[in-house]
C-alpha positions as CSV (number, residue, x, y, z in Angstrom):
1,X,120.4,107.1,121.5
2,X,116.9,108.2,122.0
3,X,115.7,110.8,118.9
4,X,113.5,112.8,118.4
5,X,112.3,113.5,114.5
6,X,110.0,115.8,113.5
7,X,108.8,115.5,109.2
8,X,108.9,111.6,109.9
9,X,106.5,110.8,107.6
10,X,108.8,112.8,104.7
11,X,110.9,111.6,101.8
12,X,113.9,111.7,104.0
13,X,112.5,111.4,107.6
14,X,110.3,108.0,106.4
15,X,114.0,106.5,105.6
16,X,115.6,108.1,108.4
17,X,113.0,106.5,110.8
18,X,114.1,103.0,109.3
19,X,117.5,103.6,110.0
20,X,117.8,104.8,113.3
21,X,115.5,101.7,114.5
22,X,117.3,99.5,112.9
23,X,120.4,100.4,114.5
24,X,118.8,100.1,117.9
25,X,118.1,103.5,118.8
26,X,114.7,105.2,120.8
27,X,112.7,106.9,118.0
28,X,110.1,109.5,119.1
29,X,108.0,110.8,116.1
30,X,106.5,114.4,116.4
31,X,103.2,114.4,114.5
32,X,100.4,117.0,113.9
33,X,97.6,114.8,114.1
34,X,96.9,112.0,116.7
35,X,98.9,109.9,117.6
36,X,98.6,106.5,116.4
37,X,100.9,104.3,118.0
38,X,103.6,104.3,121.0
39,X,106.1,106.3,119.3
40,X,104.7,109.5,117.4
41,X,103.6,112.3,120.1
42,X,101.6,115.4,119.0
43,X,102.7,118.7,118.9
44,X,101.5,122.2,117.2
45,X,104.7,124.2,115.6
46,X,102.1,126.6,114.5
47,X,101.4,127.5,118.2
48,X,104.5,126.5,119.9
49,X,102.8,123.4,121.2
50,X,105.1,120.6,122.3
51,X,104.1,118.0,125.1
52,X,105.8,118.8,128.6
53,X,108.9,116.8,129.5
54,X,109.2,115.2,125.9
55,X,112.5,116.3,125.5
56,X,113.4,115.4,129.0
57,X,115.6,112.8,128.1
58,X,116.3,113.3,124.4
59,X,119.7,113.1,123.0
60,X,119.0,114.4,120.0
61,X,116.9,116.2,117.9
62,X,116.1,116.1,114.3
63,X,114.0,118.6,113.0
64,X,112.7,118.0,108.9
65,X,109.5,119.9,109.3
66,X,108.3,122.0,106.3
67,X,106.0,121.8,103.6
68,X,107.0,121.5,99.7
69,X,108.8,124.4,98.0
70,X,108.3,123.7,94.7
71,X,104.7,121.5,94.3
72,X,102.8,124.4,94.2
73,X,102.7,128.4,92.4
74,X,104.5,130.6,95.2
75,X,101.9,132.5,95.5
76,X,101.8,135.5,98.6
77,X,99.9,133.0,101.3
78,X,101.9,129.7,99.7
79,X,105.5,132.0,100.6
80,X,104.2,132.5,104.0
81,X,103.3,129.1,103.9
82,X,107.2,127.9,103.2
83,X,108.7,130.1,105.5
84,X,106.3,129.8,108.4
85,X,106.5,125.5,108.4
86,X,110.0,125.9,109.1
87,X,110.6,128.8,111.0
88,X,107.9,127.7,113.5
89,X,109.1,124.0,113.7
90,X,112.4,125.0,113.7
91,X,111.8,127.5,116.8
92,X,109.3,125.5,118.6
93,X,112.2,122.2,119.2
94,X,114.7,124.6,119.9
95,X,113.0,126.4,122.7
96,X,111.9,122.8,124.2
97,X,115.4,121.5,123.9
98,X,116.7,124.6,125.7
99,X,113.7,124.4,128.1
100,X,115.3,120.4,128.4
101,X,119.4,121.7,129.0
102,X,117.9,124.0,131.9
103,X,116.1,121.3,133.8
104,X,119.0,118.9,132.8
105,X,122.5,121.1,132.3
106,X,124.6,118.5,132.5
107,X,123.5,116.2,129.6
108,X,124.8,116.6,125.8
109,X,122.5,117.0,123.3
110,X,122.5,117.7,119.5
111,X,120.2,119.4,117.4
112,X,120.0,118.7,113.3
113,X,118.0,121.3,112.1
114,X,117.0,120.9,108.1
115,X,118.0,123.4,106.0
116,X,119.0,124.0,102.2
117,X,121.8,125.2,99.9
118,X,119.3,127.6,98.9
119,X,120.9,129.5,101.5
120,X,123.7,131.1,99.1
121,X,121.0,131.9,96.2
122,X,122.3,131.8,92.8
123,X,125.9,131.5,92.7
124,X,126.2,130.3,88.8
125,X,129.8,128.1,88.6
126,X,131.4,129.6,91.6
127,X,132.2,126.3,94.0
128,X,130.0,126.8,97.5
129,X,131.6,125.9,100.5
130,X,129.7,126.2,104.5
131,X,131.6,129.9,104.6
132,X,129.4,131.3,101.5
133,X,127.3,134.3,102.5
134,X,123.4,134.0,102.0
135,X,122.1,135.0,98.6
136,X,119.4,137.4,98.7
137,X,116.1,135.7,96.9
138,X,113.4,134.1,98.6
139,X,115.2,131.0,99.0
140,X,117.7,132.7,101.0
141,X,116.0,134.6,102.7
142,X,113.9,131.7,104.1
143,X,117.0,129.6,105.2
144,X,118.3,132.8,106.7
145,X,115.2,133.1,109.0
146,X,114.9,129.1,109.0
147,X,118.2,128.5,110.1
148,X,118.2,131.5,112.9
149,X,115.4,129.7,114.5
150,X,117.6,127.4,116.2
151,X,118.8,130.5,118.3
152,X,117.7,129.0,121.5
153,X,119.5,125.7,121.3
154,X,122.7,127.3,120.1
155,X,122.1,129.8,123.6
156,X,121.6,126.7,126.2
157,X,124.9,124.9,124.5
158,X,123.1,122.5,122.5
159,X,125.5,121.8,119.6
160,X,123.3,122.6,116.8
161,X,124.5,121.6,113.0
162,X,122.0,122.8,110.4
163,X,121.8,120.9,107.0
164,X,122.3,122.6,103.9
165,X,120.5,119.5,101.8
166,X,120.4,119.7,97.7
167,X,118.3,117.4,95.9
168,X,117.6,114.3,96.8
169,X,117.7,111.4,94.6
170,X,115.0,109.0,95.7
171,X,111.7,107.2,94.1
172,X,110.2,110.6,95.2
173,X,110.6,114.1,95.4
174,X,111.5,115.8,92.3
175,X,113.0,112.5,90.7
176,X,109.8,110.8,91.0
177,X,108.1,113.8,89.3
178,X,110.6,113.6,86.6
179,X,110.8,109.3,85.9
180,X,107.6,109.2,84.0
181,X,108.4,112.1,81.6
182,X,111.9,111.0,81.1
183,X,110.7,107.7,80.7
184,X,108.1,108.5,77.8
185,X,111.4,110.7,76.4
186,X,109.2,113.9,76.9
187,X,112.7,114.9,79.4
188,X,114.7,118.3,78.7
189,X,117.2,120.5,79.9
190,X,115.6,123.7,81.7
191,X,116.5,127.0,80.1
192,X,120.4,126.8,78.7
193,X,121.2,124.1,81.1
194,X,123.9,125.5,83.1
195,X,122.5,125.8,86.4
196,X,124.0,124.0,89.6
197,X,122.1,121.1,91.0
198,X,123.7,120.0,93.7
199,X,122.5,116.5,94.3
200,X,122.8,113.5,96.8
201,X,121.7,110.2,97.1
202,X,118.6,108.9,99.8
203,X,121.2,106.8,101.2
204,X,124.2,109.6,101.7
205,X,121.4,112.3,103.3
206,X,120.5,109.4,105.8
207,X,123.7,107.7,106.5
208,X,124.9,111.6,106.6
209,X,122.4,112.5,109.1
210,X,123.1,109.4,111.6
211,X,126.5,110.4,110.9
212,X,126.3,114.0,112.3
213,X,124.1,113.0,115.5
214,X,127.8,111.9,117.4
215,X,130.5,113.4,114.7
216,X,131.7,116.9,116.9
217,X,130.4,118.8,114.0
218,X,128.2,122.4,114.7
219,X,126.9,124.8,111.9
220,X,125.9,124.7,108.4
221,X,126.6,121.3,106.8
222,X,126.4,120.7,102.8
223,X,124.6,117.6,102.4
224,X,125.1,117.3,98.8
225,X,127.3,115.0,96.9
226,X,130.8,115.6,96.3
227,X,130.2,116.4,92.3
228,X,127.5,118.8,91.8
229,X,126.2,118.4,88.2
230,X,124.9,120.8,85.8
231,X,121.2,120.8,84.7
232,X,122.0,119.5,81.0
233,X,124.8,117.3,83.0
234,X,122.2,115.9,85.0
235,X,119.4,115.5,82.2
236,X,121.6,113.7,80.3
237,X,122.2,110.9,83.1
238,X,118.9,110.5,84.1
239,X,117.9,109.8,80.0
240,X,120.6,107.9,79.9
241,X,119.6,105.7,82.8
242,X,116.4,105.5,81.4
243,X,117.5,104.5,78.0
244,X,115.4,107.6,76.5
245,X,116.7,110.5,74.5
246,X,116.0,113.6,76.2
247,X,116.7,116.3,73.1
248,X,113.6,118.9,74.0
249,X,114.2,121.5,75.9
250,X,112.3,124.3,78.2
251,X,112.9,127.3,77.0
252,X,114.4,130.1,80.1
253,X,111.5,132.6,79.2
254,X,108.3,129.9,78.9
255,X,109.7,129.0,82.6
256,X,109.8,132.8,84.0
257,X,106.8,133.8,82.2
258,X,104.4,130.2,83.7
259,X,105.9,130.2,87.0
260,X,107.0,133.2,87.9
261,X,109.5,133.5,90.8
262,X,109.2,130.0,91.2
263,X,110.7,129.4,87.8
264,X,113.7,132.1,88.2
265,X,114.2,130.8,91.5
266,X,114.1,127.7,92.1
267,X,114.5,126.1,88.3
268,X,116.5,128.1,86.4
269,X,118.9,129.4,89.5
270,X,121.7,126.9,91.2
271,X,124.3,126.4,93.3
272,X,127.8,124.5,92.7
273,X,127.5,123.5,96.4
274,X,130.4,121.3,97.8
275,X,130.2,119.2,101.1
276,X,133.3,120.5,102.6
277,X,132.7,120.2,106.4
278,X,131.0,117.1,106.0
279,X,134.5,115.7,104.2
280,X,136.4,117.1,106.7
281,X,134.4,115.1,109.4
282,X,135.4,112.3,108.2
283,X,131.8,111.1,106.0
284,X,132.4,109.0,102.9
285,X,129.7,109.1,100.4
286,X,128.5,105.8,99.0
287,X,127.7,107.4,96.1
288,X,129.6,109.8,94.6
289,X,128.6,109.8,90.7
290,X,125.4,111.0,89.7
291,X,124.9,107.8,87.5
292,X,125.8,105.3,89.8
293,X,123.1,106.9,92.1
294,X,120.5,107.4,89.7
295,X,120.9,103.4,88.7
296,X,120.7,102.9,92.6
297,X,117.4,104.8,92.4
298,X,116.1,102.7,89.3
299,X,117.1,99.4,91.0
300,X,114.6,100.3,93.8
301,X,111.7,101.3,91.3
């Protein structure tokens, strides 16, 4: 197949690059500064900037674009900052791939547009499936817009799945953040410890992803693994790999009184998110326990 991946350079498109190569298939990198080599081609999502023709003869698409959610204070320009990566990434591929069915009508193509389970907001212990309605924080709110962006794919009959990805367990991303305090046994549950965080392994999220470019699969798509964990759940498991003991703990207030929204919202909030229509496909996790994968993680480092 010949792809197309935007957020290449990313925790997950970086791997997802590898991947797709090695299994023989046409990579086409979408990059916002100049191109250096064969593969990566400029583009602006900002302005809706996409060299003519590149999706000419794409068969798929997979869009990653977006800056860090939770790296920096939400402040008012930071917020417009996380919604406007994705919605104007996610708006600018779908128009070109619909500009690519018109000129083309008679070729399949897919679109895999990221999104997040922070789509169904804070659903405390309730199990999340794909049918969940949105939740209504600023999470939600920016998947809601985020994933409506692929509007004119899904119009020219592109069969569009968007991904609903928890956290990723990798040597970066929040893990890697959270290794060298765990490590030093400075690691601790957030708040009472009960929040959802529906995890998945580097591996799964890739192997999910090539998975979905030929699997008949449209609409929202868990990527998560199939045993959510808990917060204290998963800080226990990560000391535990580590061989540290992780006994301190952040209290709820010190978090919503430092961070702000940011805290509420995207620490101290969760989501019991199952990956039901990914199951359903017919995708088998390679890891399925969250300390098998975190040793997986470890064995890399």
């Amino acid at each position: 197949m010949k792809v197309a991946v935007t957020g290449s350079s990313g925790l997950i498109g970086s791997e997802l690059v590898t991947t797709l190569q090695a299994e023989g298939h046409e990579v086409l990198r979408l990059v916002r500064r100049t191109p250096r080599t064969a593969d990566e081609h400029r583009w602006e999502p900002a302005h809706d900037r996409i060299p003519p023709g590149l999706f000419d003869d794409v068969d798929a698409v997979v869009n990653l674009a977006g800056v860090g959610v939770a790296d920096r204070p939400w402040t008012a320009a930071r917020k417009r900052e996380v919604l406007a990566s994705r919605v104007d990434s996610t708006r600018t591929v779908s128009r070109a791939l619909a500009q690519a069915v018109a000129a083309a009508p008679g070729r399949d193509r897919v679109l895999l547009s990221a999104s997040a389970v922070g789509w169904y907001g804070d659903t405390g212990d309730q199990v999340v499936e794909e049918t969940a309605p949105a939740g209504e924080d600023f999470l939600a709110r920016v998947c809601v817009e985020w994933e409506a962006a692929t509007g004119p794919a899904v119009a020219a009959g592109v069969r569009v799945a968007t991904l609903r990805t928890g956290l990723v367990l990798a040597r970066g991303g929040l893990l890697g953040r959270l290794l060298p305090l765990f490590r030093l046994g400075l690691g601790g549950k957030l708040g009472a410890g009960r929040q959802y965080m529906p995890w998945i392994s580097l591996r799964d999220e890739v192997d999910a992803i090539v998975y979905l470019l030929t699997a008949p699969v449209s609409g929202p798509v868990n990527l998560t693994a199939p045993q959510p964990a808990t917060n204290a759940d998963f800080t226990a498991a990560l000391a535990a790999a580590v061989h540290r003991p992780a006994v301190l703990a952040v209290p709820a207030p010190v978090l919503r009184i430092g961070l702000g929204e940011l805290g509420r919202v995207a620490l101290l909030s969760g989501q019991r998110a199952v990956p039901r229509v990914l199951q359903e496909a017919g995708f088998s996790h390679t890891h399925t326990g969250l300390s098998a994968a975190l040793q997986a993680v470890l064995a890399k480092d």
